[in-house]
Structure formats: structure tokens, C-alpha cells
C-alpha positions in Angstrom: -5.8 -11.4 -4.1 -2.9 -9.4 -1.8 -5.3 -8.3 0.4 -6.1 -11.8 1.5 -2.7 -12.6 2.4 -2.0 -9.5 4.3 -1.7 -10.3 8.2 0.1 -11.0 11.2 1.7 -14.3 10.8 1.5 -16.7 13.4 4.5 -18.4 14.4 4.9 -21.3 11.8 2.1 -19.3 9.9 2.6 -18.4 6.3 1.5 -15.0 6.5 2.8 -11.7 5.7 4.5 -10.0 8.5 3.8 -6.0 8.9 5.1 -4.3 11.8 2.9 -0.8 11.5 -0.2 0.4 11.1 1.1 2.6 8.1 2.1 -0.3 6.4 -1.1 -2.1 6.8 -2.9 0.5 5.4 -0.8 0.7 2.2 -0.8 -2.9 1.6 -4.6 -2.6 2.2 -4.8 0.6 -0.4 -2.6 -1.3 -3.1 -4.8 -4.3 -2.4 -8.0 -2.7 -3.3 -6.8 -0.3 -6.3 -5.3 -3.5 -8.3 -8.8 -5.2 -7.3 -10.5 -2.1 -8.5 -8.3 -2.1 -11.6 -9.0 -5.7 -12.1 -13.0 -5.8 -12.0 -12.4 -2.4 -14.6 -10.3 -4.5 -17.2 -13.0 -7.5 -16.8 -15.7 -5.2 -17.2 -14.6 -4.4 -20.2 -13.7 -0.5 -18.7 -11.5 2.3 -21.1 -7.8 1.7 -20.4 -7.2 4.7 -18.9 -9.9 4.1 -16.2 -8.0 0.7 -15.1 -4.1 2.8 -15.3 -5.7 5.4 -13.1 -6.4 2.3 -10.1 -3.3 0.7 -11.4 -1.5 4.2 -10.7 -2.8 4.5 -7.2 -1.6 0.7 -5.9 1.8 1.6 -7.4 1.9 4.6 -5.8 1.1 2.7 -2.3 3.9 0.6 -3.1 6.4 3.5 -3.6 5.5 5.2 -0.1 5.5 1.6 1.1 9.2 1.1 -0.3 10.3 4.6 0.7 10.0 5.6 -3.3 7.7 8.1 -2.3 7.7 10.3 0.9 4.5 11.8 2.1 4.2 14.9 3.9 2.3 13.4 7.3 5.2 10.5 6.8 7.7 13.6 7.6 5.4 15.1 10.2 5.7 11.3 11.9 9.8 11.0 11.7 10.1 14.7 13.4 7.8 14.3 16.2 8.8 10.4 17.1 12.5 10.9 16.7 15.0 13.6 17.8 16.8 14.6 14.3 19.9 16.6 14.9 20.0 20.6 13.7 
């Protein structure tokens, strides 16, 4: 379901508005985990199959909310942006 209503919006457009690549590609990770996680539960899958894809689109979330800070996120902010020393 979220992955069809991730986009660019057009102006007047009722699309979701990302303005990176990175975010695109957590939106489109969470996306496809809950989906994962969904066609599990319907398929009648063990619980802890359906948490573990359930885990990963949170997860997305949380580096997409600045929870979570990943390693080649750090490696971005240092080489695009002078930090003081």
C-alpha cells in the first residue's frame, strides 16, 4: 500500500513529497517489508517470521526519522558538509 503512494507530487498532486534519494529508498524498504510481512500473516506464516519483516520496515522508518543513524549516513554528513573540530 505505501509504496504506491510514494512519489514526487506534482503541483496540485496528492502525492508524497521526498526530497533524496536516501529517503526514497527507505520509504521503498519499509514499503516492501510491511508487504512482505503482510502476504506472511495471510499465508498463515509463524509470528516471528512476520515480526522479523515487521522489524525491518520499522527500522527504515527510524533511520528515516533520524531514530536510527547508520554508518554510511555519517560517512555522507562528513564528506558533504564542513563540521567544525
Amino acid at each position: 500500500i505505501l509504496a504506491r503512494t510514494v512519489g514526487v507530487a506534482s503541483e496540485g498532486g496528492d502525492g508524497v513529497v521526498v526530497t533524496s534519494e536516501r529517503q526514497r529508498a527507505l520509504l521503498q524498504r519499509a514499503a516492501a517489508r510491511a508487504d512482505a510481512a503482510s502476504t506472511l500473516a495471510a499465508a498463515g506464516a509463524a509470528p516471528e517470521l512476520v515480526a522479523v519483516e515487521l522489524r525491518d520496515a520499522v527500522s527504515a522508518f527510524d533511520e528515516l526519522l533520524g531514530d536510527r543513524v547508520d554508518a554510511d549516513v555519517l560517512d555522507v554528513l562528513f564528506a558533504r558538509f564542513c563540521i567544525g573540530k
